[in-house]
C-alpha positions in Angstrom: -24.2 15.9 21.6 -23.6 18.6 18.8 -19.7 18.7 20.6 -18.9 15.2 20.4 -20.3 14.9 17.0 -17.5 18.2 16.3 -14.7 16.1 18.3 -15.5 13.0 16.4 -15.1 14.7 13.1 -11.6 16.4 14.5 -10.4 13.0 15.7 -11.4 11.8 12.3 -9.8 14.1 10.3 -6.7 13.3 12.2 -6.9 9.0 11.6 -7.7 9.4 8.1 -6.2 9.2 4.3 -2.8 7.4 3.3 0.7 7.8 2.4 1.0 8.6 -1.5 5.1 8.2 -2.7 6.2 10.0 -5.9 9.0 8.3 -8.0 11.4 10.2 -10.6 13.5 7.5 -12.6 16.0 7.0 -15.2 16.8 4.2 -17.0 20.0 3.6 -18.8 19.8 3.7 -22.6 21.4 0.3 -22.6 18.7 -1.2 -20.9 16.1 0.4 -22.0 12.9 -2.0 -22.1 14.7 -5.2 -20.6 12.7 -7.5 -18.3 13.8 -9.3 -15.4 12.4 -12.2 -14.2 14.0 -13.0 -11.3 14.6 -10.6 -8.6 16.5 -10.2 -5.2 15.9 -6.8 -2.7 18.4 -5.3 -0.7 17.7 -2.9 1.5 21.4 -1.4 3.0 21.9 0.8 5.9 18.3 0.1 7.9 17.2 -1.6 10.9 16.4 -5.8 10.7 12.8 -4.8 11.7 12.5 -1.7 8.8 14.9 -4.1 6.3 12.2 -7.0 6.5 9.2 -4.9 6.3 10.6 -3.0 3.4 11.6 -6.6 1.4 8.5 -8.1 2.2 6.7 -5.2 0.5 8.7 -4.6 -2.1 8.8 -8.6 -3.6 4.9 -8.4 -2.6 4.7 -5.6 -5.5 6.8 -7.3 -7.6 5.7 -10.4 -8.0 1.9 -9.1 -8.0 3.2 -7.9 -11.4 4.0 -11.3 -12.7 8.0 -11.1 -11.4 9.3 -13.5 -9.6 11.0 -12.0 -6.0 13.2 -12.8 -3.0 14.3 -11.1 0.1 18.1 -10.7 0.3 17.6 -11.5 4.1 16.5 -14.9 2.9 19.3 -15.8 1.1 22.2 -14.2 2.9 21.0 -14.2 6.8 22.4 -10.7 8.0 24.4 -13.2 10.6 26.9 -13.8 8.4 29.5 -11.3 6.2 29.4 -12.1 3.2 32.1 -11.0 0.2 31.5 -9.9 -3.7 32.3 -14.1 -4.8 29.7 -15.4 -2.3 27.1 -12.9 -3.5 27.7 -13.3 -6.8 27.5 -17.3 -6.9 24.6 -17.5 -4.7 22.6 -15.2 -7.0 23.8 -17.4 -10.3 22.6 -20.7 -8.3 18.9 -19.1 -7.8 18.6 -17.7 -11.1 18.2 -14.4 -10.7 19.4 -11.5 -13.2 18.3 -8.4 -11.7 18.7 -7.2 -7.9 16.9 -4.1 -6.4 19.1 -1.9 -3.8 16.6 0.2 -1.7 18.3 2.7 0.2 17.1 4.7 3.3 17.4 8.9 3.1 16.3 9.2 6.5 12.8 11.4 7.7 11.5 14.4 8.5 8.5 14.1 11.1 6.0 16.9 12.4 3.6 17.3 14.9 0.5 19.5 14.4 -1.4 20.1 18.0 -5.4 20.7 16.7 -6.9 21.2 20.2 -8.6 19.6 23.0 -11.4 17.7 23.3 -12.7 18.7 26.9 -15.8 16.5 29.0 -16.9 17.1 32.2 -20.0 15.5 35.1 -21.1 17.1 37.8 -23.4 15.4 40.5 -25.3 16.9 43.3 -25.7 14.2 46.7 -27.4 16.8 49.7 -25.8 19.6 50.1 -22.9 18.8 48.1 -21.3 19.0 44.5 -19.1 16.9 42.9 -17.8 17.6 39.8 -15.4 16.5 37.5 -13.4 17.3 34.0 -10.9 16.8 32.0 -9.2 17.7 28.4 -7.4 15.5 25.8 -4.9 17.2 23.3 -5.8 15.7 19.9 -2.7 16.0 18.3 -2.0 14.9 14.3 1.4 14.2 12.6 3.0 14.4 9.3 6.3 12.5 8.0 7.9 12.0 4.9 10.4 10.0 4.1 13.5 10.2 1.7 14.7 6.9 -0.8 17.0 5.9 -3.7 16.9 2.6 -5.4 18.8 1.4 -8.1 18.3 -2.0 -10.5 21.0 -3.7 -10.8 21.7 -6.4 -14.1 23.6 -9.3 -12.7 25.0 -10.2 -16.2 27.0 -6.8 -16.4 27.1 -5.2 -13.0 25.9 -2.4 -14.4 22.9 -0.4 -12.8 20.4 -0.4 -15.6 18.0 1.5 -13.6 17.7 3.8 -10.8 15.1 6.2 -8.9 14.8 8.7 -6.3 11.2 8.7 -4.3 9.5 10.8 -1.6 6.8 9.1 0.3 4.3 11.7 2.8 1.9 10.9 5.2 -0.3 13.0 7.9 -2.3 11.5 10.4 -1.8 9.1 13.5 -2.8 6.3 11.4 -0.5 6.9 8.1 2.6 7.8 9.4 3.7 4.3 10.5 6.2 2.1 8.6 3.5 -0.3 7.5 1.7 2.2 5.5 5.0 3.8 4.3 6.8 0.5 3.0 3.3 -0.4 1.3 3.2 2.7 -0.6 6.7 2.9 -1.6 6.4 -0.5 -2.7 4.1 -0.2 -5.0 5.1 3.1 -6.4 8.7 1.6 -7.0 6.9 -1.6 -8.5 4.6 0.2 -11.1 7.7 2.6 -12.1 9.7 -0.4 -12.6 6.9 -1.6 -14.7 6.3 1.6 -16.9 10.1 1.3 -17.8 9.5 -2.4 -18.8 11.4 -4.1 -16.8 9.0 -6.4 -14.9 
């Protein structure tokens, strides 16, 4: 019992905690305190799958903090090309006066082996023994991931802010994409916020 209670605590220890993102930002002296009240996410250079996680979580930050958002898949379908004039008129139409470009860096991912958690029977029927075991590698994992952003002010063109942001995870549970866009999300939200411009 004492064992399983030890393998329980390993396996534990391995599922738990959460994905923390740190965010170093600059914005442009220009722009320094402007709101924006209407934003679109872009999210070049990733997967559909990754690209629509990653806007869903990004406008869920944003408007949580009294913006309103919209996914750049939603108004320009990625099944279409689109050129500078389209953009630009589709973004006057909705109203919206600053777009967020979220850019991919790529990963590095580890894996930490911690062991085995080994069980074993044994059964005796007359004169003979049966017995049985078997071990199971409890393994743990660690990622982090690499991003840039930059705000973009519709009026000018002019990228009025932009960040670079790490976001690191260990565990089975914390190193998925879920847990990664979540965090970066609202790390990139609440920076955004602190420089005033949501």
């Amino acid at each position: 019992m004492m064992k399983q209670g030890v393998a329980l605590l390993v396996i534990a220890a391995a599922l738990t905690g959460c994905a923390s993102t740190e965010v170093t930002s600059f914005t442009d002296p220009e722009y320094h305190g402007k709101k924006y009240a209407k934003f679109m996410v872009m999210t070049p250079g990733v997967n559909l799958e990754y690209s629509s996680m990653l806007q869903s979580r990004m406008c869920e930050a944003i408007i949580k903090k009294g913006a309103v958002c919209r996914r750049g898949l939603d108004l320009f379908p990625p099944t279409r090309a689109y050129d500078d004039a389209v953009i630009a008129k589709v973004m006057h139409e909705r109203g919206i006066d600053g777009y967020l470009v979220v850019s991919y860096g790529g990963n590095h991912v580890q894996r930490h082996d911690m062991g085995y958690v080994a069980q074993g029977s044994a059964s005796v029927f007359g004169n003979t023994i049966s017995a049985y075991g078997s071990a199971v590698p409890i393994s743990s994992y660690s990622r982090t991931d690499g991003y840039s952003a930059a705000l973009i002010d519709v009026s000018s063109e002019q990228a009025a802010w932009v960040g670079g942001a790490n976001t690191h995870a260990q565990g089975l549970v914390n190193v998925t994409n879920k847990v990664f866009t979540a965090s970066l999300a609202s790390e990139l939200a609440d920076e955004l916020a602190r420089a005033g411009h949501i």
